[in-house]
Each structure stands twice: as structure tokens, then as C-alpha cells.
PDB file with one MODEL, atoms N, CA, C and O in Angstrom:
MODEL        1
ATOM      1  N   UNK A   1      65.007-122.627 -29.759  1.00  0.00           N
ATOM      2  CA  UNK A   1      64.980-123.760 -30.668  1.00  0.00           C
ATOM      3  C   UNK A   1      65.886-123.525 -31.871  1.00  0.00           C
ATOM      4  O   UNK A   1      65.985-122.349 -32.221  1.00  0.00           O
ATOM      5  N   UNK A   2      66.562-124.435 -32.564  1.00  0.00           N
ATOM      6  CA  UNK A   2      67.396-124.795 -33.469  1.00  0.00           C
ATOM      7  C   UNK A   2      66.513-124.241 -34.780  1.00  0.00           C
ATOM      8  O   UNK A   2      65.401-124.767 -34.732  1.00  0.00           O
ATOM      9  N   UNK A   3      66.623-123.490 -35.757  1.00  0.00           N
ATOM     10  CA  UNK A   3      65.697-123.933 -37.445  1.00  0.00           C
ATOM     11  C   UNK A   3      66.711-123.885 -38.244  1.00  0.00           C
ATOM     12  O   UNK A   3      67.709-123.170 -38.342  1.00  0.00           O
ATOM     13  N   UNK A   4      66.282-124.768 -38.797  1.00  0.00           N
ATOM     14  CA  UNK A   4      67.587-125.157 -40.205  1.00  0.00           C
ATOM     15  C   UNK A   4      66.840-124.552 -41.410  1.00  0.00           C
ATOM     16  O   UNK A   4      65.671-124.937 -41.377  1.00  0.00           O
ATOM     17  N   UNK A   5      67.097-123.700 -42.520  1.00  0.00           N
ATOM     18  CA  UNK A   5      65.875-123.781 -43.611  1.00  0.00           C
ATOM     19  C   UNK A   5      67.289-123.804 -45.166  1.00  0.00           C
ATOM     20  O   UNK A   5      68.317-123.166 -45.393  1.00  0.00           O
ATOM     21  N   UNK A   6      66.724-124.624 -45.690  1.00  0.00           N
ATOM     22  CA  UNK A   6      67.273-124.617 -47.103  1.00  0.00           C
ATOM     23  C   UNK A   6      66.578-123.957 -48.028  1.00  0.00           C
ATOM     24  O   UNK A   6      65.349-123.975 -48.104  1.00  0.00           O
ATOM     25  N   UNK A   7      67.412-123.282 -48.849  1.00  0.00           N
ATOM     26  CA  UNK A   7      66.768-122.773 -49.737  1.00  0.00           C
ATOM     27  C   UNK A   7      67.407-123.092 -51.726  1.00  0.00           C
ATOM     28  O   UNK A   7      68.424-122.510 -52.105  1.00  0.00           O
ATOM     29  N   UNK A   8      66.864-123.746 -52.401  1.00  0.00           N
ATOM     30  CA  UNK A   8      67.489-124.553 -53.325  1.00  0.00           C
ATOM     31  C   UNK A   8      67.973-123.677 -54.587  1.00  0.00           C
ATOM     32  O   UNK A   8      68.491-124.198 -55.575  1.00  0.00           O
ATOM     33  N   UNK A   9      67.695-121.936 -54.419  1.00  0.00           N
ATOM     34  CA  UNK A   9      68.052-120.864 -55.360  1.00  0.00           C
ATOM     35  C   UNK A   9      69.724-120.608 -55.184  1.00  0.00           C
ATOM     36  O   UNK A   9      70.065-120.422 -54.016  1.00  0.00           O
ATOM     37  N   UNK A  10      70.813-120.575 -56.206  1.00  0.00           N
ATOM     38  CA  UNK A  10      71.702-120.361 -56.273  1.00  0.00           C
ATOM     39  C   UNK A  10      71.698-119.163 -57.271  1.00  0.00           C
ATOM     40  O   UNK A  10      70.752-118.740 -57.934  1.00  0.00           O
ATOM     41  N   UNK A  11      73.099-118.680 -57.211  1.00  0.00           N
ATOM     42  CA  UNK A  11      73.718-117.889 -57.775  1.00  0.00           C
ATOM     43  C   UNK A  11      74.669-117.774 -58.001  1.00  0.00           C
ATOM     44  O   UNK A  11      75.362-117.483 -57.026  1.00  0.00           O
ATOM     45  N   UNK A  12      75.418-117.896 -59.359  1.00  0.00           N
ATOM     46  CA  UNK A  12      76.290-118.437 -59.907  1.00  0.00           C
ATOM     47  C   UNK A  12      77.258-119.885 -59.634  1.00  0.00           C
ATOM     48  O   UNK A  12      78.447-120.138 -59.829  1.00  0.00           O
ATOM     49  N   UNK A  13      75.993-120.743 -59.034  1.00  0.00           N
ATOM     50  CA  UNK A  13      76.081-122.088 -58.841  1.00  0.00           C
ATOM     51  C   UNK A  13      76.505-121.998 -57.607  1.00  0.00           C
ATOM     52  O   UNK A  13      77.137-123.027 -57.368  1.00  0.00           O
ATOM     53  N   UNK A  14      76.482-121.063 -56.383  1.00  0.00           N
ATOM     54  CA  UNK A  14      76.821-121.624 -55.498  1.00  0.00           C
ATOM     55  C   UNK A  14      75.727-120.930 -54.371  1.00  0.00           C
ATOM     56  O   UNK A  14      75.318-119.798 -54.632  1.00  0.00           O
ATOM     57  N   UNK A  15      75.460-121.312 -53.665  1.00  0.00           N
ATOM     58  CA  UNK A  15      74.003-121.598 -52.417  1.00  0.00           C
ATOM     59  C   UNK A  15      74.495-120.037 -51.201  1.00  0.00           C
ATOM     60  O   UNK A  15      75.601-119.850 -50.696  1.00  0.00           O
ATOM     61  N   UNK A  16      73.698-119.484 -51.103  1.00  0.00           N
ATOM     62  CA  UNK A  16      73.710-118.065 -50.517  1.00  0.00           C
ATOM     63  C   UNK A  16      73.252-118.519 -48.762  1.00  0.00           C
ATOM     64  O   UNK A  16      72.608-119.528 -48.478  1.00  0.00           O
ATOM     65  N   UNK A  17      73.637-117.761 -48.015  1.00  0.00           N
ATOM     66  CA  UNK A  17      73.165-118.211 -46.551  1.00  0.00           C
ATOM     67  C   UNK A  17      73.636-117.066 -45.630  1.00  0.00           C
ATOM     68  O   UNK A  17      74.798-116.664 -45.696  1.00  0.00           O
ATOM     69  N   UNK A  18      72.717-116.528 -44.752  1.00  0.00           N
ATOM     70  CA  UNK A  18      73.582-115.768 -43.483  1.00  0.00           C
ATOM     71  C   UNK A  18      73.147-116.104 -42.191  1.00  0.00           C
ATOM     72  O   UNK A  18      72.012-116.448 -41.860  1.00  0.00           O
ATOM     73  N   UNK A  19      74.007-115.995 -41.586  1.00  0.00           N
ATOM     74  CA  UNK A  19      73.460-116.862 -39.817  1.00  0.00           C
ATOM     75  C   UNK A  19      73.599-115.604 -39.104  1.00  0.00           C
ATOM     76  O   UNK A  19      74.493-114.834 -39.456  1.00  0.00           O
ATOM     77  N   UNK A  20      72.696-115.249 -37.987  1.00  0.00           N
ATOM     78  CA  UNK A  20      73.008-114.889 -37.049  1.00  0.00           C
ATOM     79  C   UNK A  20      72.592-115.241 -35.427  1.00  0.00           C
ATOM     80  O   UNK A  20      71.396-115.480 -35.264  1.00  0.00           O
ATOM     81  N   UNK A  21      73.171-115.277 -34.617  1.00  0.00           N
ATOM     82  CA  UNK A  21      73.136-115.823 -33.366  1.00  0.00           C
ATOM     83  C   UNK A  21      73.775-114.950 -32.485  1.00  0.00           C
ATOM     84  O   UNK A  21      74.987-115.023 -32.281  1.00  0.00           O
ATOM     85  N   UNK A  22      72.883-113.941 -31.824  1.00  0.00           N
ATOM     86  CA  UNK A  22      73.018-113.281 -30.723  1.00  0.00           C
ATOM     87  C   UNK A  22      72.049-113.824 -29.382  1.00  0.00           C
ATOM     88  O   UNK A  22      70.929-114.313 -29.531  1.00  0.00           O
ATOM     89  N   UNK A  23      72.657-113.648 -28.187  1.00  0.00           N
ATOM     90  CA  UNK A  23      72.012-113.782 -27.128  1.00  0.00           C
ATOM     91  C   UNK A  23      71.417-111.948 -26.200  1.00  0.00           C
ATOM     92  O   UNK A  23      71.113-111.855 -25.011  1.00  0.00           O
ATOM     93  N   UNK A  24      71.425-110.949 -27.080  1.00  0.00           N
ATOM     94  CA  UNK A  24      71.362-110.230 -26.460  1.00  0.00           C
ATOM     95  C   UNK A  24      70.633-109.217 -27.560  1.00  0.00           C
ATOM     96  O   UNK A  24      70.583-109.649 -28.711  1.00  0.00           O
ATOM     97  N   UNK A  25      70.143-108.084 -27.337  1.00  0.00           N
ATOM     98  CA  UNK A  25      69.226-107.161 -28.410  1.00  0.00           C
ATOM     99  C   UNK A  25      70.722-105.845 -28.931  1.00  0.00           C
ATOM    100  O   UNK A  25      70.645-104.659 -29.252  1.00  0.00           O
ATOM    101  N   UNK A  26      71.680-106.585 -28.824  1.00  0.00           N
ATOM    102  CA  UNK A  26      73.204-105.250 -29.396  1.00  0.00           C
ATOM    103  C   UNK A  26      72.998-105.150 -31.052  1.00  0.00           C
ATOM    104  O   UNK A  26      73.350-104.272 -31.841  1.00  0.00           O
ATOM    105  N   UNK A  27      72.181-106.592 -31.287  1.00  0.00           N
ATOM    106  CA  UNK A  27      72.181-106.474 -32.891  1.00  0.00           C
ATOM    107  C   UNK A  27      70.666-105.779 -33.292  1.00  0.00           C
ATOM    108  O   UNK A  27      69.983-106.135 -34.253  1.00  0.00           O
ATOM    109  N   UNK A  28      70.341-104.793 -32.399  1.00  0.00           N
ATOM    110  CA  UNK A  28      68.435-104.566 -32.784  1.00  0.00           C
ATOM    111  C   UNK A  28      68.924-103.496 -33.584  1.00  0.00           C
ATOM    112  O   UNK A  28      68.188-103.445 -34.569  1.00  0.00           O
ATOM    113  N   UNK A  29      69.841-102.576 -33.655  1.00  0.00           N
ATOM    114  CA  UNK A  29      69.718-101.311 -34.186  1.00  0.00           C
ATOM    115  C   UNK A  29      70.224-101.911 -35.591  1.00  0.00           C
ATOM    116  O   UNK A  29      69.344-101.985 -36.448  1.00  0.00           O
ATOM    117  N   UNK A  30      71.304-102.281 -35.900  1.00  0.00           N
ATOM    118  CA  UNK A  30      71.646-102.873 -37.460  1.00  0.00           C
ATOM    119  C   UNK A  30      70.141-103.620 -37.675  1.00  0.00           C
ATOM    120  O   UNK A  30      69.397-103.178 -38.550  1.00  0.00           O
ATOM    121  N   UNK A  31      69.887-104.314 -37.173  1.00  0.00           N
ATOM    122  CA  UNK A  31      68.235-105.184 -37.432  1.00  0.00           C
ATOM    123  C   UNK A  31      67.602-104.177 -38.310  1.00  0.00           C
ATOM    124  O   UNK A  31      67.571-104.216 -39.540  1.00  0.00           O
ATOM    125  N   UNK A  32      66.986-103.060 -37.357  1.00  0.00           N
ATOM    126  CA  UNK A  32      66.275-102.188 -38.115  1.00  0.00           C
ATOM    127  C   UNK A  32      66.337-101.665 -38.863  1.00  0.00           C
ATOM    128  O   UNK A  32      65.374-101.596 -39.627  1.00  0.00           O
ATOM    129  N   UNK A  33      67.687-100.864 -39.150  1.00  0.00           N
ATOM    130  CA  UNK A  33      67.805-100.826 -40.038  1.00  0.00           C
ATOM    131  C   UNK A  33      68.154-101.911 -41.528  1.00  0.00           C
ATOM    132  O   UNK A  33      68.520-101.234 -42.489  1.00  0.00           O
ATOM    133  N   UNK A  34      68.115-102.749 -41.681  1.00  0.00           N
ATOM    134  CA  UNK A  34      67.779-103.594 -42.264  1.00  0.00           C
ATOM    135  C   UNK A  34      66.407-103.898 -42.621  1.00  0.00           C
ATOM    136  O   UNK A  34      65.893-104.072 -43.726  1.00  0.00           O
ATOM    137  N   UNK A  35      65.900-103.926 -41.390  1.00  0.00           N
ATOM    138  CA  UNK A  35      64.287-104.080 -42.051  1.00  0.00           C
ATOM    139  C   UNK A  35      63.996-103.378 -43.011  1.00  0.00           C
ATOM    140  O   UNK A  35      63.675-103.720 -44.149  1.00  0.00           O
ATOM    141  N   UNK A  36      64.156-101.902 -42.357  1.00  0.00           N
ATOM    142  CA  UNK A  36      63.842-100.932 -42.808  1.00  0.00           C
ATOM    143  C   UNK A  36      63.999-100.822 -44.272  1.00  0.00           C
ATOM    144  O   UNK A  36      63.021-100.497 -44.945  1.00  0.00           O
ATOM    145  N   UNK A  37      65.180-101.071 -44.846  1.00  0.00           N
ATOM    146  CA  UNK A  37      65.373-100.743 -46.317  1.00  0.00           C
ATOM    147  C   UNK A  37      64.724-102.065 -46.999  1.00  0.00           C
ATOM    148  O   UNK A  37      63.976-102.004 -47.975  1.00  0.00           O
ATOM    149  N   UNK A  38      65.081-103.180 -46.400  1.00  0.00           N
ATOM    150  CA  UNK A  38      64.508-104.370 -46.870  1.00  0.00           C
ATOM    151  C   UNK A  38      62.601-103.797 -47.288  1.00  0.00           C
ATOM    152  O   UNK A  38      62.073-103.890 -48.396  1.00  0.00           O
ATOM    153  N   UNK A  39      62.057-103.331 -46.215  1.00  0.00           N
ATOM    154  CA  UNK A  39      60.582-103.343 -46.901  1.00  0.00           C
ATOM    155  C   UNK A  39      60.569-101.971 -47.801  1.00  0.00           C
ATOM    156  O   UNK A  39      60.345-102.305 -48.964  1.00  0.00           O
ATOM    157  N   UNK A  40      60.681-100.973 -47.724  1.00  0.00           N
ATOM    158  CA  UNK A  40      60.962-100.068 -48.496  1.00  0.00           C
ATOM    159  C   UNK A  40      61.494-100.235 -50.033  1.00  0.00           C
ATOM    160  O   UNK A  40      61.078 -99.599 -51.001  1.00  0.00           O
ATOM    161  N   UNK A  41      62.670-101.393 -50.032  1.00  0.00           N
ATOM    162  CA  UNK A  41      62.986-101.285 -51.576  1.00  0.00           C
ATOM    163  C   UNK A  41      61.845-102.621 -51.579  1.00  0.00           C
ATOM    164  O   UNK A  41      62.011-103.067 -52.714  1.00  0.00           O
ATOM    165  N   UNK A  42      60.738-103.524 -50.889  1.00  0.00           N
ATOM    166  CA  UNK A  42      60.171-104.095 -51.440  1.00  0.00           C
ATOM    167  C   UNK A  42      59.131-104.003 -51.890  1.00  0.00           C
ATOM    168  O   UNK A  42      58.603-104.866 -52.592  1.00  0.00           O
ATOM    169  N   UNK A  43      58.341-102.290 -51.378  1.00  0.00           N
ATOM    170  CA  UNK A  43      57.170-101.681 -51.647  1.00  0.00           C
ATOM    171  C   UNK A  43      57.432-100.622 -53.178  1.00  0.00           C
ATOM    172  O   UNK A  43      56.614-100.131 -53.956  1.00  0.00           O
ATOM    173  N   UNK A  44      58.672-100.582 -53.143  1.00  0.00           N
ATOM    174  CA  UNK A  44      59.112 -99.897 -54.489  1.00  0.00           C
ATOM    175  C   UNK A  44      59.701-100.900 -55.696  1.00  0.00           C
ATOM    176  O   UNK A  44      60.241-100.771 -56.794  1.00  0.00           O
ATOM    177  N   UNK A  45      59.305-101.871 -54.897  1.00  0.00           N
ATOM    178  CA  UNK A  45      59.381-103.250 -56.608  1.00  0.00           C
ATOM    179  C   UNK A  45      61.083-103.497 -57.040  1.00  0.00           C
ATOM    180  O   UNK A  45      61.518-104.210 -57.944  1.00  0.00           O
ATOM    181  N   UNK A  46      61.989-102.492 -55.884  1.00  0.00           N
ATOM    182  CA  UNK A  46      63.623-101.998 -56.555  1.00  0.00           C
ATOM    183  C   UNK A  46      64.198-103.587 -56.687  1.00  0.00           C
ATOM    184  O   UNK A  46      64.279-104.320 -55.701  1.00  0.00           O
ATOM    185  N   UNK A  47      64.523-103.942 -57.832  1.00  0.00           N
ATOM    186  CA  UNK A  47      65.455-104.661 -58.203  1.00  0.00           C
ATOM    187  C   UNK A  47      64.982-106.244 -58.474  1.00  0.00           C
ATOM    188  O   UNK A  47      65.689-107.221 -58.719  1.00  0.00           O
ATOM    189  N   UNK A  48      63.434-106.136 -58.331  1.00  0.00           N
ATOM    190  CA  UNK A  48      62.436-107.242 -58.513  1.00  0.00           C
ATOM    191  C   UNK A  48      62.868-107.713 -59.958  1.00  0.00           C
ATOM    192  O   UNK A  48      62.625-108.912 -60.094  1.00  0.00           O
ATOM    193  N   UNK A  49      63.167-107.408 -60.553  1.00  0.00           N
ATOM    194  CA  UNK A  49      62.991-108.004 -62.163  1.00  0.00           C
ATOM    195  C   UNK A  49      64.615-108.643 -62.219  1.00  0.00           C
ATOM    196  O   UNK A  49      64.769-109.715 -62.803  1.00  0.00           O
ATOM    197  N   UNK A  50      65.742-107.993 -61.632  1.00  0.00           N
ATOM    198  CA  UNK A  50      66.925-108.848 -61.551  1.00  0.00           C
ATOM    199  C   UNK A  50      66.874-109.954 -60.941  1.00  0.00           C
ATOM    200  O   UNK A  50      67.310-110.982 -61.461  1.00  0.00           O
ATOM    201  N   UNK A  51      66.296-109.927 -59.656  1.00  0.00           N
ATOM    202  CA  UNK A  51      66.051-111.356 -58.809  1.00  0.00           C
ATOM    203  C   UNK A  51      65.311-112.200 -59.667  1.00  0.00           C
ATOM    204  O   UNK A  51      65.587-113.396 -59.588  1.00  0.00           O
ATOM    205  N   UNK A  52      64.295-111.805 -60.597  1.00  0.00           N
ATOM    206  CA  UNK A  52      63.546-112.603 -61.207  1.00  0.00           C
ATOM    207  C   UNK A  52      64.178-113.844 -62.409  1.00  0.00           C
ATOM    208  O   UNK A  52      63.857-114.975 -62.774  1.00  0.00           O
ATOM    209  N   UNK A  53      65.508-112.590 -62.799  1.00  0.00           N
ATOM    210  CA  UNK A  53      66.186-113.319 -63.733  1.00  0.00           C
ATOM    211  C   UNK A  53      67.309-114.871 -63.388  1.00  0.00           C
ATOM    212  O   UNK A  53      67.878-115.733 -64.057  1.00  0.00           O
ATOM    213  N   UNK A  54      67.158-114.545 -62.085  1.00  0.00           N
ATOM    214  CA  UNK A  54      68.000-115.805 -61.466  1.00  0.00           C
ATOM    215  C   UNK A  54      66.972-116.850 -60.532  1.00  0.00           C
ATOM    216  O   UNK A  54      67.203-117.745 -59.719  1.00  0.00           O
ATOM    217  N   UNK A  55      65.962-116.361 -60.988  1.00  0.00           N
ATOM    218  CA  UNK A  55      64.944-117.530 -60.116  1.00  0.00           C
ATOM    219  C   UNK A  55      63.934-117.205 -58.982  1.00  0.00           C
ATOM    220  O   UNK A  55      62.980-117.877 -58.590  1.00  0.00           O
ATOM    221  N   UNK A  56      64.389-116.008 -58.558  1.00  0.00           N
ATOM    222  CA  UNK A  56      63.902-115.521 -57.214  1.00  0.00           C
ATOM    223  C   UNK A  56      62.626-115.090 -57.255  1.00  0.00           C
ATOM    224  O   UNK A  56      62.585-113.957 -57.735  1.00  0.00           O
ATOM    225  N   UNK A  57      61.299-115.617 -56.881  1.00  0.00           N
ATOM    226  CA  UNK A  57      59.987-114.875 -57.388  1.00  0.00           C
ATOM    227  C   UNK A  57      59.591-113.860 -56.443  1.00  0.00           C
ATOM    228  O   UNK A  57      60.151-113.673 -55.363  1.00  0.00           O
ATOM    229  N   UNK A  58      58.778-113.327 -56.808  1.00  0.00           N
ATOM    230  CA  UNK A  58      58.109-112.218 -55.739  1.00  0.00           C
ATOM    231  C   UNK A  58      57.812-112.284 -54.009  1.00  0.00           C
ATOM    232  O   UNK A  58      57.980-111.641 -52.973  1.00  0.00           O
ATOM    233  N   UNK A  59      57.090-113.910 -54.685  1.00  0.00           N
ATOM    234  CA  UNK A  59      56.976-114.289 -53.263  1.00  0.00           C
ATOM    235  C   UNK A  59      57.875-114.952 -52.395  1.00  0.00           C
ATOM    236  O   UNK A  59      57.711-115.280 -51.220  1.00  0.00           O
ATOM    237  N   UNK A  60      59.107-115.140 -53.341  1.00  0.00           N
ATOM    238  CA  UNK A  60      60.135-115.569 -52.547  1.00  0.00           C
ATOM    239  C   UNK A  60      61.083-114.287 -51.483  1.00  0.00           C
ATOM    240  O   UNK A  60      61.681-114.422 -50.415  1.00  0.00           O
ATOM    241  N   UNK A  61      60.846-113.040 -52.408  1.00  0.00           N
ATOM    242  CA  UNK A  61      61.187-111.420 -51.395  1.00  0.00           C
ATOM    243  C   UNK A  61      60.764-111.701 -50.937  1.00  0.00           C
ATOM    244  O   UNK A  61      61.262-112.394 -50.049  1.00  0.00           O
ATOM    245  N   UNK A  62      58.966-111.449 -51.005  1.00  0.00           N
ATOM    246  CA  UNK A  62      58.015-111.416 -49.821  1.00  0.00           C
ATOM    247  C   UNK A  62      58.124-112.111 -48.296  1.00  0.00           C
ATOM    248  O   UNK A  62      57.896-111.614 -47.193  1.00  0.00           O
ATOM    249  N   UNK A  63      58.576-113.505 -48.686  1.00  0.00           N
ATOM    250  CA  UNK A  63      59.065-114.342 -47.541  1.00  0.00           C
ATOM    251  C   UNK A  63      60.391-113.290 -46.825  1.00  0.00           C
ATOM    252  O   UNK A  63      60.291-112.654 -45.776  1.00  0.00           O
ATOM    253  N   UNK A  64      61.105-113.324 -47.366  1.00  0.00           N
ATOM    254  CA  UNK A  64      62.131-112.773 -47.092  1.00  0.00           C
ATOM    255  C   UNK A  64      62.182-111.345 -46.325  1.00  0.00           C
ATOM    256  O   UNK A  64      62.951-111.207 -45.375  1.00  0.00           O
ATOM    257  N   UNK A  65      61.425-110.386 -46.718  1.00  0.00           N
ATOM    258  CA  UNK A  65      60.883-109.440 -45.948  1.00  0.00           C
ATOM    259  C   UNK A  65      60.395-109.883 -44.702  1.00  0.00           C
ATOM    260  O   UNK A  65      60.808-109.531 -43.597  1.00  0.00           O
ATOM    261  N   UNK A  66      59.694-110.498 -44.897  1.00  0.00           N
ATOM    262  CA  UNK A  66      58.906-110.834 -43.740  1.00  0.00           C
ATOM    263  C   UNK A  66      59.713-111.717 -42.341  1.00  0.00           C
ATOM    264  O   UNK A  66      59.596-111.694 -41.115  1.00  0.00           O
ATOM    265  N   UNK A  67      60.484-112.398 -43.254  1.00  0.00           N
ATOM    266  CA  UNK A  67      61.277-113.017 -42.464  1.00  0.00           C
ATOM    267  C   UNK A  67      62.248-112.083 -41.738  1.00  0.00           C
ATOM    268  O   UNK A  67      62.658-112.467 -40.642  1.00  0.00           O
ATOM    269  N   UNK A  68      62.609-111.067 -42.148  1.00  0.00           N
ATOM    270  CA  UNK A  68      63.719-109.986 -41.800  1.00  0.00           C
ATOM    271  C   UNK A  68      63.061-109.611 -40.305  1.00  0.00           C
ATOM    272  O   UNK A  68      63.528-109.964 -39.221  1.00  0.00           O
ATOM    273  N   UNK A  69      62.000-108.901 -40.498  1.00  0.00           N
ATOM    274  CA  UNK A  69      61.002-108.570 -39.515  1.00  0.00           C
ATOM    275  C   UNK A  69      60.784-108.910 -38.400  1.00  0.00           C
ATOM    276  O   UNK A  69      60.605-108.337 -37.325  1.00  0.00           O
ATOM    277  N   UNK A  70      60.831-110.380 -38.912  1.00  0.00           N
ATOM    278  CA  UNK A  70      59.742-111.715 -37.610  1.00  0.00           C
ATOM    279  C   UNK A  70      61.514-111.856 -36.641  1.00  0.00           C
ATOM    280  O   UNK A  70      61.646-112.157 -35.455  1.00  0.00           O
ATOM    281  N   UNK A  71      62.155-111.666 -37.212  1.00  0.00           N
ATOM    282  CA  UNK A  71      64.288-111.773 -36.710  1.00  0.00           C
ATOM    283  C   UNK A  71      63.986-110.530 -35.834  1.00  0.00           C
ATOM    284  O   UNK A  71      63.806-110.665 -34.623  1.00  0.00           O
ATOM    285  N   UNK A  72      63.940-109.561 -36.320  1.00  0.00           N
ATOM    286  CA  UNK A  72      63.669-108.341 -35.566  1.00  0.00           C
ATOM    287  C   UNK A  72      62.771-107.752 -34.562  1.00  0.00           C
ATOM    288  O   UNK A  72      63.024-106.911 -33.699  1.00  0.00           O
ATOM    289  N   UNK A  73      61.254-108.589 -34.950  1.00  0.00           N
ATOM    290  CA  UNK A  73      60.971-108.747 -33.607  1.00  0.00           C
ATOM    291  C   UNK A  73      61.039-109.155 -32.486  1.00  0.00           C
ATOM    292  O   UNK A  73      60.644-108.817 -31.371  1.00  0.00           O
ATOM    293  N   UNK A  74      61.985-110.475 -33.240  1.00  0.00           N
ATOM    294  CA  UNK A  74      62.224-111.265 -31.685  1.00  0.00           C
ATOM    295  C   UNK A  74      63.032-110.967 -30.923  1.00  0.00           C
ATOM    296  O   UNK A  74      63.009-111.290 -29.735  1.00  0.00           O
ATOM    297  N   UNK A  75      64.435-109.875 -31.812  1.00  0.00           N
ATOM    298  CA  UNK A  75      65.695-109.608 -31.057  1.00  0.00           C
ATOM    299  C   UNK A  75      65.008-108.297 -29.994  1.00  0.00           C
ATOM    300  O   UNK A  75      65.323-108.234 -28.806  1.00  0.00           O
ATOM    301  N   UNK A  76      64.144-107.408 -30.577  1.00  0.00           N
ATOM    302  CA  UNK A  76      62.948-106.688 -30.086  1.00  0.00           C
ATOM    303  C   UNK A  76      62.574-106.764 -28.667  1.00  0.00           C
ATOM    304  O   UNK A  76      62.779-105.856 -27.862  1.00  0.00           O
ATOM    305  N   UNK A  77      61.906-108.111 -28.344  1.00  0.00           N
ATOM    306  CA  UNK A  77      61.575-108.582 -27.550  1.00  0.00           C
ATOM    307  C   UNK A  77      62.237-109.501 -26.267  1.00  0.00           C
ATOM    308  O   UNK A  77      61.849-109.979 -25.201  1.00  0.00           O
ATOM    309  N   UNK A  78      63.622-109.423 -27.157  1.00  0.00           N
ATOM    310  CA  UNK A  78      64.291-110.239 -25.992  1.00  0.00           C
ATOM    311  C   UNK A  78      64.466-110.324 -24.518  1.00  0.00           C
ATOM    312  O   UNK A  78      65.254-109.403 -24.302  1.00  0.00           O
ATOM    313  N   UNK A  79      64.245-110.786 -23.577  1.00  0.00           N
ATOM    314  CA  UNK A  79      64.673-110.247 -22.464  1.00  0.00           C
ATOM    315  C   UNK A  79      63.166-110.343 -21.442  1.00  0.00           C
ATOM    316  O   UNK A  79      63.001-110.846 -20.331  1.00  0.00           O
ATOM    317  N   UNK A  80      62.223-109.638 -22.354  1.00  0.00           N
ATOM    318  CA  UNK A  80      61.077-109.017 -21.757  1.00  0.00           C
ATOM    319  C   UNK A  80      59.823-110.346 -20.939  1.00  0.00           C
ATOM    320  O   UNK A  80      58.800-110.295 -20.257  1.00  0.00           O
ATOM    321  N   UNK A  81      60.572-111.255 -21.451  1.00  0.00           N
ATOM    322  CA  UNK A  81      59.572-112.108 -21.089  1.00  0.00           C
ATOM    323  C   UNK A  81      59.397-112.847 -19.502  1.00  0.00           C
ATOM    324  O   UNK A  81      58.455-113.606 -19.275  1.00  0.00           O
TER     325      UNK A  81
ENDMDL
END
């Protein structure tokens, strides 16, 4: 399925976005690692108070973590079904 998601936080007036679209699990190892630092600097609070200064709340990481994850499980799982 298609998901479109907007997100209305800019930075320095202009709108942040990354796509990815693989059909295959070649992108699981960059994934993880990604996760990986993604929850790590989010259990260590790293850089929470800069994001804060441009709008970004806690729970807007939080999404974001999580979202990293839920990408990674699925590339994870690909195939297996």
C-alpha cells in the first residue's frame, strides 16, 4: 500500500522528507543500523533540547523512533510470508 504522511515542522522554512522504496531486505543492514543509533541517542535524551528549539517535541522523536523500527521490521520480514 501507498502512505503519504505530512509533516507541517520546517527548518529553516523549508519541509524535511526521506523516501525509501526497496523491494528486497539489501537495505536491512543500513536499517539497523539506523535504528540502532536512532533509539540509543533517544534513550540518552542526545540533542532533545535542539529539536525542541525548532518545534520538534518529544513525542514527535518518539514517533519517529518508532517509526524507524516499524520500516525495519517490515524490511525484516520481507519475503517470509
Amino acid at each position: 500500500p501507498l502512505q503519504v504522511h505530512l509533516d507541517q515542522h520546517q527548518y529553516q522554512g523549508n519541509f524535511r522528507s526521506l523516501g525509501l522504496a526497496v523491494n528486497s531486505q539489501a537495505c536491512l543492514h543500513p536499517l539497523d543500523a539506523v535504528a540502532c543509533k536512532a533509539t540509543a541517542m533517544w534513550r540518552s535524551r542526545a540533542y532533545v533540547h535542539q529539536y525542541e528549539e525548532y518545534g520538534i517535541s518529544v513525542e514527535d522523536l518518539a514517533e519517529v523512533v518508532v517509526g524507524v523500527e516499524v520500516i525495519r521490521s517490515s524490511y525484516a520480514t520481507l519475503g517470509r510470508e
